[in-house]
C-alpha atoms as an extended CHARMM CRD file, in Angstrom:
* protein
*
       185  EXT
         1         1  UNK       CA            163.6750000000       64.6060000000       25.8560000000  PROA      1               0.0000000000
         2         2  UNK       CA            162.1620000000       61.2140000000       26.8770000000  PROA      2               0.0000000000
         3         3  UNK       CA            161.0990000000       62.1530000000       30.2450000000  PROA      3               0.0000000000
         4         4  UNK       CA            158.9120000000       65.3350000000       28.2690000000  PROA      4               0.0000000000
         5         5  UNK       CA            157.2560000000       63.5710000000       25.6730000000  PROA      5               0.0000000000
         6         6  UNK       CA            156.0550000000       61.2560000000       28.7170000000  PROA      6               0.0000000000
         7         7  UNK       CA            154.6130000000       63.8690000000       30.1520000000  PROA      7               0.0000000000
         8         8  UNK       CA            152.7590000000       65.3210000000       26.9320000000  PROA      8               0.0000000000
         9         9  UNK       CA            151.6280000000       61.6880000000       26.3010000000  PROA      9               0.0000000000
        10        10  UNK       CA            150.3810000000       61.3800000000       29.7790000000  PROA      10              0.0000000000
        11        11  UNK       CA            148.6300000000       64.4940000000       29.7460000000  PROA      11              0.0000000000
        12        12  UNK       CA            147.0070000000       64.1990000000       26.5670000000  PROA      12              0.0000000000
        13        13  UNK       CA            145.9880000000       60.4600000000       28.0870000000  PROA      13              0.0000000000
        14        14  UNK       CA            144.3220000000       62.3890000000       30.8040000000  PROA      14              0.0000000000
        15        15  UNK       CA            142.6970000000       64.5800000000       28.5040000000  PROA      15              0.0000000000
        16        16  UNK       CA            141.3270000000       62.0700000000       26.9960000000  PROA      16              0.0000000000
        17        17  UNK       CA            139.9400000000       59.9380000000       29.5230000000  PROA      17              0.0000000000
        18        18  UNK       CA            138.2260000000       63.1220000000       30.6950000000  PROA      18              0.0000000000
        19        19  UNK       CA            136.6430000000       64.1010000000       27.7180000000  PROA      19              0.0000000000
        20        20  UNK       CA            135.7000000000       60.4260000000       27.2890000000  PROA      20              0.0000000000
        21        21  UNK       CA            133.8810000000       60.5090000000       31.0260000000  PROA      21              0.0000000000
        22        22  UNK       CA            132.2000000000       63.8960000000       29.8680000000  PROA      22              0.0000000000
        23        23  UNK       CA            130.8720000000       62.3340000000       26.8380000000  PROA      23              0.0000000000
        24        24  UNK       CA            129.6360000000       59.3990000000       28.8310000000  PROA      24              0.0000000000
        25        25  UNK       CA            128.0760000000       61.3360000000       31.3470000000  PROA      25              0.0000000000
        26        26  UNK       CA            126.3130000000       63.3680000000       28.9420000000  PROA      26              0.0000000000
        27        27  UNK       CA            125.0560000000       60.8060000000       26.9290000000  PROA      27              0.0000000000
        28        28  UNK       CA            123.3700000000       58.9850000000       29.8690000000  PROA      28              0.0000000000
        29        29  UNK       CA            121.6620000000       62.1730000000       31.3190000000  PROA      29              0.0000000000
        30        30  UNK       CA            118.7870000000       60.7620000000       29.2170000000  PROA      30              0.0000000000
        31        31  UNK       CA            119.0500000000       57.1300000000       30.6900000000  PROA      31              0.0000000000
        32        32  UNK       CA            116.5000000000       56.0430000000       32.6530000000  PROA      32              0.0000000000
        33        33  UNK       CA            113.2030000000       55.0700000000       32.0070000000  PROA      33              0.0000000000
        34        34  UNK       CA            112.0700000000       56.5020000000       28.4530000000  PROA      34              0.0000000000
        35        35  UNK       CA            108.9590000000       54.9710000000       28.3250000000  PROA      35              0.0000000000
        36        36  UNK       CA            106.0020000000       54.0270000000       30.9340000000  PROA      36              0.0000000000
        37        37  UNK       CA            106.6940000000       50.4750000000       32.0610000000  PROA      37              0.0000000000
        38        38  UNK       CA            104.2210000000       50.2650000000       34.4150000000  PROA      38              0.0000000000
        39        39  UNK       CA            105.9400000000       48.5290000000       37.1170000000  PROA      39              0.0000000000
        40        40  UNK       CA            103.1970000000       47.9710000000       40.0150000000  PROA      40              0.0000000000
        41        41  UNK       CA            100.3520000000       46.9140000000       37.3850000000  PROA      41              0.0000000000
        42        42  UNK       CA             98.9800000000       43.6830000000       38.4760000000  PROA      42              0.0000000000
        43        43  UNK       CA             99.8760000000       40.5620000000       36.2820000000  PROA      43              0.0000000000
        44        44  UNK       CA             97.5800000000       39.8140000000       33.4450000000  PROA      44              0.0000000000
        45        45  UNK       CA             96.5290000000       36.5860000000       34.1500000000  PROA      45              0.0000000000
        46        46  UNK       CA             96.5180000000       34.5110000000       30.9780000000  PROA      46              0.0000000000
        47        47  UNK       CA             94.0050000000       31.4450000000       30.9930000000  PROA      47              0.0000000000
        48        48  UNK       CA             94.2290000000       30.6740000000       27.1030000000  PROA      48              0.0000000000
        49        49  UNK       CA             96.4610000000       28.2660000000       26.7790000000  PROA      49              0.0000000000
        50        50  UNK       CA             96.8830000000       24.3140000000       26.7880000000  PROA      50              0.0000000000
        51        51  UNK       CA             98.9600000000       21.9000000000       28.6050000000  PROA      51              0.0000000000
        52        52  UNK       CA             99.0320000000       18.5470000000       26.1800000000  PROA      52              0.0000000000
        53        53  UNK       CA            101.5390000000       15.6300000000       28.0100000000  PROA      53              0.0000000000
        54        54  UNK       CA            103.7060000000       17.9440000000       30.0080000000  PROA      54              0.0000000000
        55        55  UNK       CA            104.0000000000       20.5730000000       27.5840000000  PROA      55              0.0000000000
        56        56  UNK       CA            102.3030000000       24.3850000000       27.7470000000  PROA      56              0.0000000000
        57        57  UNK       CA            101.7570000000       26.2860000000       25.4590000000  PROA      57              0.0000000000
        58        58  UNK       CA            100.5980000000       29.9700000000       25.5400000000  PROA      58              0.0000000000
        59        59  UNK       CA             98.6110000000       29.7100000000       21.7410000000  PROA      59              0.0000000000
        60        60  UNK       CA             99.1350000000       27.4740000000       18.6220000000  PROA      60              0.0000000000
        61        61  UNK       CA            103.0240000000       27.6100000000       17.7360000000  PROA      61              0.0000000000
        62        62  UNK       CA            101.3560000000       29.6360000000       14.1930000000  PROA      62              0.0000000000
        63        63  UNK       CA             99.6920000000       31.9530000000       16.6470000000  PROA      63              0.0000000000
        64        64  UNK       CA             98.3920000000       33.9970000000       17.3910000000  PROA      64              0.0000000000
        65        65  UNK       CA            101.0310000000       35.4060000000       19.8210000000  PROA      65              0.0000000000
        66        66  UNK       CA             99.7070000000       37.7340000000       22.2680000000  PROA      66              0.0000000000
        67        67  UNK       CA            100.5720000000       41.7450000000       22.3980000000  PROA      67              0.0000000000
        68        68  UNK       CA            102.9080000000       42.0580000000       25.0830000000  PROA      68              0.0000000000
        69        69  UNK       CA            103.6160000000       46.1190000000       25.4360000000  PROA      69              0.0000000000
        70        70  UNK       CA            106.0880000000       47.9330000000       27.2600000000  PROA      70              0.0000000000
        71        71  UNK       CA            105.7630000000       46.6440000000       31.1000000000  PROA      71              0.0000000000
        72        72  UNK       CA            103.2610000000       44.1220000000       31.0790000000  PROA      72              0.0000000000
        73        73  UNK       CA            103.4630000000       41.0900000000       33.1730000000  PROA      73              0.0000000000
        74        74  UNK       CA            101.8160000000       38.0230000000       32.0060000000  PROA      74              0.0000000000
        75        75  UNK       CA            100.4330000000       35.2330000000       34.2800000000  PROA      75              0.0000000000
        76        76  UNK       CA            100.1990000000       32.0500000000       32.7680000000  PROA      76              0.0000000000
        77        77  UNK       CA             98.0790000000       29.8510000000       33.8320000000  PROA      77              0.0000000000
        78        78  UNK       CA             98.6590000000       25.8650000000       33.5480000000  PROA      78              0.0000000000
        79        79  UNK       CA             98.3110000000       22.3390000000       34.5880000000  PROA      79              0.0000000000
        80        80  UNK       CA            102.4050000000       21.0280000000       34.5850000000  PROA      80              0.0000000000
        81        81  UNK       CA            101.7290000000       19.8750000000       37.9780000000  PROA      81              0.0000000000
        82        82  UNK       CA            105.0580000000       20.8520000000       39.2450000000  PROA      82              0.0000000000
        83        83  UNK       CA            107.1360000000       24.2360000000       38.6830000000  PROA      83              0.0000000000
        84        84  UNK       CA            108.2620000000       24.3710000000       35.2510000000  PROA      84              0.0000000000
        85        85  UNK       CA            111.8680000000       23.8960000000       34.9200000000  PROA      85              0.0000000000
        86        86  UNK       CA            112.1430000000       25.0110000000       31.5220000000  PROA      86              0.0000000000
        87        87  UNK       CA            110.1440000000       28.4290000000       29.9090000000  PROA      87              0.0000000000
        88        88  UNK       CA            110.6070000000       29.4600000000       26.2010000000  PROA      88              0.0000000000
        89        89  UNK       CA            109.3950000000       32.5620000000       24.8810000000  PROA      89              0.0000000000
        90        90  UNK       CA            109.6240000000       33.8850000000       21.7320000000  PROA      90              0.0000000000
        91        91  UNK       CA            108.8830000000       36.9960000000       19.7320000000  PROA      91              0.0000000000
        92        92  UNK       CA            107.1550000000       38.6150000000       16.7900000000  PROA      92              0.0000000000
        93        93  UNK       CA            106.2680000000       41.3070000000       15.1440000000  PROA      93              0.0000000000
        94        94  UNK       CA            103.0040000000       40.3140000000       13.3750000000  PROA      94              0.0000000000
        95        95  UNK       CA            100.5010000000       38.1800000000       15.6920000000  PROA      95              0.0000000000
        96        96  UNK       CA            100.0960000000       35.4510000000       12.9380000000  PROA      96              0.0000000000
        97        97  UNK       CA            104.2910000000       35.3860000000       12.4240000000  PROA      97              0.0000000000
        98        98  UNK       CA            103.8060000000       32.2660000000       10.2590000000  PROA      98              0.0000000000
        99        99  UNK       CA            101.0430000000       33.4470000000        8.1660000000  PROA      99              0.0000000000
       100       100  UNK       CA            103.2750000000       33.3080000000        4.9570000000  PROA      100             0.0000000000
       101       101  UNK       CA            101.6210000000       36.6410000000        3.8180000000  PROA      101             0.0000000000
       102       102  UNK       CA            102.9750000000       40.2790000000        3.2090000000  PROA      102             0.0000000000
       103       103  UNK       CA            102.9740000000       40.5880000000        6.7630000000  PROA      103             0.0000000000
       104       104  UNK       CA            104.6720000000       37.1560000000        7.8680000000  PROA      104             0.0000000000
       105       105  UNK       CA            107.4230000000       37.7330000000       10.6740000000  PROA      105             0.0000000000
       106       106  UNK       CA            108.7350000000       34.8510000000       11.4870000000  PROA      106             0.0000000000
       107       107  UNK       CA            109.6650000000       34.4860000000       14.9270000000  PROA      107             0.0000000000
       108       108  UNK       CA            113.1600000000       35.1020000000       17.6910000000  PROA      108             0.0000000000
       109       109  UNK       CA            113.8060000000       34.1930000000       21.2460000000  PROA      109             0.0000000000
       110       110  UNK       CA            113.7130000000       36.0360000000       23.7600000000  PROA      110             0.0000000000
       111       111  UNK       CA            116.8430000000       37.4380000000       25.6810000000  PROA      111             0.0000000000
       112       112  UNK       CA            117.7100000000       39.3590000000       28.3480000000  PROA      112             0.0000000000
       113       113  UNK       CA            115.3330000000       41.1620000000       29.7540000000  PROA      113             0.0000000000
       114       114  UNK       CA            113.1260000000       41.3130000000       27.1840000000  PROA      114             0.0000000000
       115       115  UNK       CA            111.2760000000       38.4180000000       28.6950000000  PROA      115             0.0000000000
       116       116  UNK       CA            111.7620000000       38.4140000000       32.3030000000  PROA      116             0.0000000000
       117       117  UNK       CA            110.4120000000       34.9060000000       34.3290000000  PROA      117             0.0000000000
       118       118  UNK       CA            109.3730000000       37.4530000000       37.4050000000  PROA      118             0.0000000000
       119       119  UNK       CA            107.9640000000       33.8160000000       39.2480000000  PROA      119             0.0000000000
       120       120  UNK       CA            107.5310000000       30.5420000000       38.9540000000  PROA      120             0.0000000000
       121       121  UNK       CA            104.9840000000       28.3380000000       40.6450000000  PROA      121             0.0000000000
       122       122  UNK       CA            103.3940000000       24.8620000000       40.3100000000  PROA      122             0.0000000000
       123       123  UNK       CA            100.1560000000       26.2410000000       39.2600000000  PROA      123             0.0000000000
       124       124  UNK       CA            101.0290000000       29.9840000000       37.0400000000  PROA      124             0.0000000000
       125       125  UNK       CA            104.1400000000       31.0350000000       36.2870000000  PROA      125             0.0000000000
       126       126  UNK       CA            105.1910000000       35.1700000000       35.5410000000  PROA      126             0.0000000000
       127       127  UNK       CA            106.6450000000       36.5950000000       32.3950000000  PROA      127             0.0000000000
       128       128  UNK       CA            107.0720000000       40.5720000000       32.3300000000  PROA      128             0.0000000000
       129       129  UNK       CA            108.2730000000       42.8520000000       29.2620000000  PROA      129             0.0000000000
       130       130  UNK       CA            111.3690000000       44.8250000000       31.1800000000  PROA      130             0.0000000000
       131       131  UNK       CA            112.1790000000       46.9010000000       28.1060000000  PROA      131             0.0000000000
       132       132  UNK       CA            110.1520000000       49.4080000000       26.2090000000  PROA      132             0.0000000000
       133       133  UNK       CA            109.9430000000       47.2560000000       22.7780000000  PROA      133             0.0000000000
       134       134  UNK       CA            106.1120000000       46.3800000000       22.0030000000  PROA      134             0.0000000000
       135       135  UNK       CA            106.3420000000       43.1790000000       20.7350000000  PROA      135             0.0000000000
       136       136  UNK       CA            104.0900000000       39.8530000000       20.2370000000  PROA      136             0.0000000000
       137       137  UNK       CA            105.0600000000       36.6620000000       22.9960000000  PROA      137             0.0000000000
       138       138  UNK       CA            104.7830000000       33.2160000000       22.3630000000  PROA      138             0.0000000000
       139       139  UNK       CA            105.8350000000       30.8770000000       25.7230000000  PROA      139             0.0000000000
       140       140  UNK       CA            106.0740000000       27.3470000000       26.3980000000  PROA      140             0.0000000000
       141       141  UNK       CA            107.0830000000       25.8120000000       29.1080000000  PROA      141             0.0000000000
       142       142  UNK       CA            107.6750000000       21.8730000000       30.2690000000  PROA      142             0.0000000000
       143       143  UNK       CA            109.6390000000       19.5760000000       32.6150000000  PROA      143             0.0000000000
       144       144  UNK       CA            107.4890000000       20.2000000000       35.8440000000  PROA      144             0.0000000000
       145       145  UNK       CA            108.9750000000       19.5890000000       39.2670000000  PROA      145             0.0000000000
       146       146  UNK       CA            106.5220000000       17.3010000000       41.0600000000  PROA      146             0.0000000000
       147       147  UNK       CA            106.0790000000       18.2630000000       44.3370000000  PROA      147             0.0000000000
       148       148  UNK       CA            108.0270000000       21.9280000000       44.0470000000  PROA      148             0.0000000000
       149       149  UNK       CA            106.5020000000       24.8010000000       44.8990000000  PROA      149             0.0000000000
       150       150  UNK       CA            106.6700000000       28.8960000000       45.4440000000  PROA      150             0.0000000000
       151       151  UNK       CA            105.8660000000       30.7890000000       48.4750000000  PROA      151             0.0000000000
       152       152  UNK       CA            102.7960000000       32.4330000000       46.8390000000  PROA      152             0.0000000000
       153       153  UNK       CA            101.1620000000       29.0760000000       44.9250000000  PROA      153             0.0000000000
       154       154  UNK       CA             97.7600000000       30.4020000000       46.1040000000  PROA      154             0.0000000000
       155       155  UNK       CA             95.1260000000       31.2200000000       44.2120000000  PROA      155             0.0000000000
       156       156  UNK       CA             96.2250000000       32.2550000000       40.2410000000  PROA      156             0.0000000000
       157       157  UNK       CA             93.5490000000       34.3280000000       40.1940000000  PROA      157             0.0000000000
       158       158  UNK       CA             95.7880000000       37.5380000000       41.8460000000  PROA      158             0.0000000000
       159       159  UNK       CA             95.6670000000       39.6840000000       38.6910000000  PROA      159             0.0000000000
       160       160  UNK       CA             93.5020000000       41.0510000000       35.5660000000  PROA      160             0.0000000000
       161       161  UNK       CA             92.0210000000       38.2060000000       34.1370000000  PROA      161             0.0000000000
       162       162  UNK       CA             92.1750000000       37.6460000000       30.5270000000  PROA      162             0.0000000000
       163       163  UNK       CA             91.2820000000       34.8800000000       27.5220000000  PROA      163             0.0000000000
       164       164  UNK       CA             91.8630000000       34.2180000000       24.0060000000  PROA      164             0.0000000000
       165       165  UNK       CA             88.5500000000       36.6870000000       23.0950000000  PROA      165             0.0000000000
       166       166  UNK       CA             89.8210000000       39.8090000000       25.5240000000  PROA      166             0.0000000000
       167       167  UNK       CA             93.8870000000       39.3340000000       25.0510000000  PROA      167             0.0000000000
       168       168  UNK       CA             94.2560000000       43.1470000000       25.4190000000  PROA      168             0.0000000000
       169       169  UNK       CA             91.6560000000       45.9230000000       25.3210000000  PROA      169             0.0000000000
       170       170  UNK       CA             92.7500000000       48.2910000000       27.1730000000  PROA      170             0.0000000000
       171       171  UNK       CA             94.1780000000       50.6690000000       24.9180000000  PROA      171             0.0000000000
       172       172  UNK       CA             94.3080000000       51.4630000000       20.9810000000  PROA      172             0.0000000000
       173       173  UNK       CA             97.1800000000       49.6560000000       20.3320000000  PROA      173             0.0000000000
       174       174  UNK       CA             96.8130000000       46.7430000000       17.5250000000  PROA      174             0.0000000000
       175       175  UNK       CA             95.4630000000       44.1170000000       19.7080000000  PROA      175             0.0000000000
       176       176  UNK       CA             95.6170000000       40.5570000000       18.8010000000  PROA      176             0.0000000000
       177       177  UNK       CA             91.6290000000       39.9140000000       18.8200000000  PROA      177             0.0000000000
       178       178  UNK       CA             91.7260000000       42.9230000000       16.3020000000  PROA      178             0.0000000000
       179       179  UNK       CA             94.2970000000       40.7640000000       14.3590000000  PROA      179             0.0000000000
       180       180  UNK       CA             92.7760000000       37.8860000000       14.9670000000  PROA      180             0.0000000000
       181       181  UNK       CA             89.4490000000       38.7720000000       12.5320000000  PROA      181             0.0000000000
       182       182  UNK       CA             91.2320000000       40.4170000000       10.0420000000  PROA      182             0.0000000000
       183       183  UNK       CA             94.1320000000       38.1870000000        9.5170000000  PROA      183             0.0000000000
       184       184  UNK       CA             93.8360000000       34.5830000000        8.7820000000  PROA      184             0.0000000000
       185       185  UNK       CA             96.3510000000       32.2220000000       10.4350000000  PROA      185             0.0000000000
């Protein structure tokens, strides 16, 4: 009697696992890329922000944090004077996340690949949006290497060059310049 209900169980175990592959396999027929991340766009090169005693900044900690859609890579700029060895980023949902209004979002770091540090170099450094969340980017970055440097620390100029006035226009997405005049920080 023991040696049959072994049998059922390990059938039924079988079973299981099986119909627990199909499941899995079915599931992840849509996996894959689901949105356009645009992955041989240039970097946008990013010459808005402000190193202040060995400490950038991408914008004012209130903002506003620039639209960072599906794909993009970000090139920031800055004078560390060494590779950073720290970069923070953070996200929002609202360019002006502090604004204290209806619309005030407060603020998250990033993880995983959500913010992805593609490069780092003594003179730019390369932050890229690896999921398909549109979302707003704050970075900061500090503790520079003297002396350290990346294969390509060329000219920072290798990209789409953008400011504070032309963050993003490419598209009709909400664009922080758009957000800029209507919201105040």
């Amino acid at each position: 009697m023991a040696r049959s209900s072994n049998r059922w169980f390990a059938a039924r175990s079988v079973g299981a696992l099986r119909a627990a592959i199909a499941v899995t396999a079915l599931a992840c027929a849509g996996c894959g890329s689901q949105c356009d991340r645009h992955p041989d766009d240039p970097p946008v090169v990013w010459d808005g922000g402000t190193t202040l005693h060995g400490l950038y900044t991408s914008a004012p900690p209130g903002g506003p944090f620039l639209d960072f859609p599906p794909g993009r890579t970000y090139r920031f700029e800055n004078d560390l004077g060494g590779v950073p060895a720290r970069i923070d980023v953070s996200f929002s949902f609202n360019p002006w996340p502090f604004d204290g209004g209806a619309n005030s979002a407060g603020s998250v770091a990033a993880a995983g690949n959500q913010a992805t540090i593609q490069q780092k170099c003594a003179k730019y450094f390369d932050v890229r949006n690896d999921t398909c969340s549109e979302v707003y980017l704050w970075v900061s970055a500090a503790d520079p290497i003297p002396g350290a440097r990346c294969e390509s620390d060329g000219p920072a100029d290798a990209g789409v060059r953008r400011g504070p006035a032309d963050a993003s226009q490419n598209d009709a997405r909400p664009r922080i310049s758009d957000a800029a005049s209507d919201v105040s920080p």
